[in-house]
N, C-alpha and C positions, 0 to 999 in steps of 0.2 A: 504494500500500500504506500509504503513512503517513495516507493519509484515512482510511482504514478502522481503524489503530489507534487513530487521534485520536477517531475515531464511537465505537470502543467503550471508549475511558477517558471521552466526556463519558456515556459511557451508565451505566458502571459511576458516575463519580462524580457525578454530577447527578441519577441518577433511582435506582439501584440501591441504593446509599449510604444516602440519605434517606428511601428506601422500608420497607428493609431496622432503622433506627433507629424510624421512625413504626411499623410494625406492633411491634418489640421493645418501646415504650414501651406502646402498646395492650394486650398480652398481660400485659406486669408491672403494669399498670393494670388489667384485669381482675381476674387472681389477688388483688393486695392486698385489693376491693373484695368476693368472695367468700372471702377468709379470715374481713375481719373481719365479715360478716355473719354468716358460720360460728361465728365466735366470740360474737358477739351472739345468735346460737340458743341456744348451748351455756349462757351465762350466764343467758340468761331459761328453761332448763329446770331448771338445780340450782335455782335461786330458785323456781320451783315446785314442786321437791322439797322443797326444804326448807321452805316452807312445808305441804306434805302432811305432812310428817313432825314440824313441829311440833304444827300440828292433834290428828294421830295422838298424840303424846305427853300433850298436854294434854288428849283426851279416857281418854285413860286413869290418868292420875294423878285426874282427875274420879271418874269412874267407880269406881278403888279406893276413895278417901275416902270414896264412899257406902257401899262396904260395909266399911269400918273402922269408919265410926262409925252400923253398923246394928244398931240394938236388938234386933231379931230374929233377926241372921244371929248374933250373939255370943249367944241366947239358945238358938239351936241348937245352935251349938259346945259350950258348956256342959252341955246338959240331958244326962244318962246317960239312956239307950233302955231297959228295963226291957221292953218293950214292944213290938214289930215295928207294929203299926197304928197308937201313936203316931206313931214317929218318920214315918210315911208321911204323917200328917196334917200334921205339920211339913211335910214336903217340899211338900206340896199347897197347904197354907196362905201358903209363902213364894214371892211372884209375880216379885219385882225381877230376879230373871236373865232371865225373860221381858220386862220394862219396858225393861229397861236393852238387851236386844239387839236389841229390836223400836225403842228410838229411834236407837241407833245401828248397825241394818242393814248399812249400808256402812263401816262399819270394824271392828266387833266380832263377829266371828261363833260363839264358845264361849266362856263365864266358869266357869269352875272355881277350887272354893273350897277350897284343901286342910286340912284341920281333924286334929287330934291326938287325934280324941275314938272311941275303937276302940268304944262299943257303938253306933256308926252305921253303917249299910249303906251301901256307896259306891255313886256313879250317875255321870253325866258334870258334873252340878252341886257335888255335894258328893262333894269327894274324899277317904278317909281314907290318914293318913301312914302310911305301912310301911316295912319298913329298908331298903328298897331304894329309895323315894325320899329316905331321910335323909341318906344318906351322895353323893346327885347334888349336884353343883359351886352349881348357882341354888338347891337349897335351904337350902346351906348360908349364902349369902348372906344369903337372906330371914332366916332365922334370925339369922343375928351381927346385924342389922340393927337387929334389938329393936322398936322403936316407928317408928310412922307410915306412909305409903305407900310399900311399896317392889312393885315390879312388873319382870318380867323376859317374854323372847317367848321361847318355848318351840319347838323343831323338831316341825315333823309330817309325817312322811313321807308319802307322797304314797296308798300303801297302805291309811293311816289313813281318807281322806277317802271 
């Protein structure tokens, strides 16, 4: 009987033992090895977010500047309508919302210009202010804002589209 104890303590501690520590080192060696690869995914996907999203911003502070300082779109804003086929001719005559969404496609897909000028008929390009967008939170903003580009993303519910 005592051989048989002795078989099974060299069994447990020379093979069981050592067995038992090598696959335990193997497993926590695995796991470390797919965290941080996990973690290495994780890091080069914000880093491509956030390069999308600077892209994204920079094309759209672009894009506003063009029409802050567009001689035509400020000459719309201003012109009083007197006239219903005028201001249409306007509208036909000014192409840049088609320019501008036809080069950036893939990121821009509606520019709406909202203007304070009530003898203009509203459409999805040129929007006139009414008191109900005056007193919205982003318009308020735009407005204290005063001068230069300021730009805000708008919600559109899903309805809209």
């Amino acid at each position: 009987m005592k051989l048989v104890y002795r078989m099974i303590l060299i069994y447990v501690i020379g093979g069981l033992l050592p067995l038992s520590a090598i696959i335990g080192y193997l497993i926590h060696g695995t796991n470390q090895v797919l965290v941080s690869q996990a973690e290495n995914a994780e890091i080069a996907e914000l880093q491509t977010i956030g390069r999308q999203i600077l892209e994204l911003e920079n094309t759209m502070t672009t894009v506003s500047s063009y029409f802050y300082f567009d001689d035509k779109l400020e000459e719309i804003a201003a012109k009083q309508y007197p006239v219903y086929q005028d201001m249409i001719n306007d509208y036909r005559g000014y192409t840049a919302f088609k320019e501008y969404q036809s080069y950036y496609n893939t990121m821009i897909s509606r520019i709406s210009i909202f203007l304070q000028n009530h003898t203009l008929r509203g459409n999805s390009d040129f929007v006139v202010v009414d008191a109900d967008t005056e007193v919205e939170a982003w318009y308020q903003r735009v407005s204290t804002e005063g001068s230069g580009c300021v730009w805000t993303c708008l919600p559109i519910s899903l309805a809209q589209i």
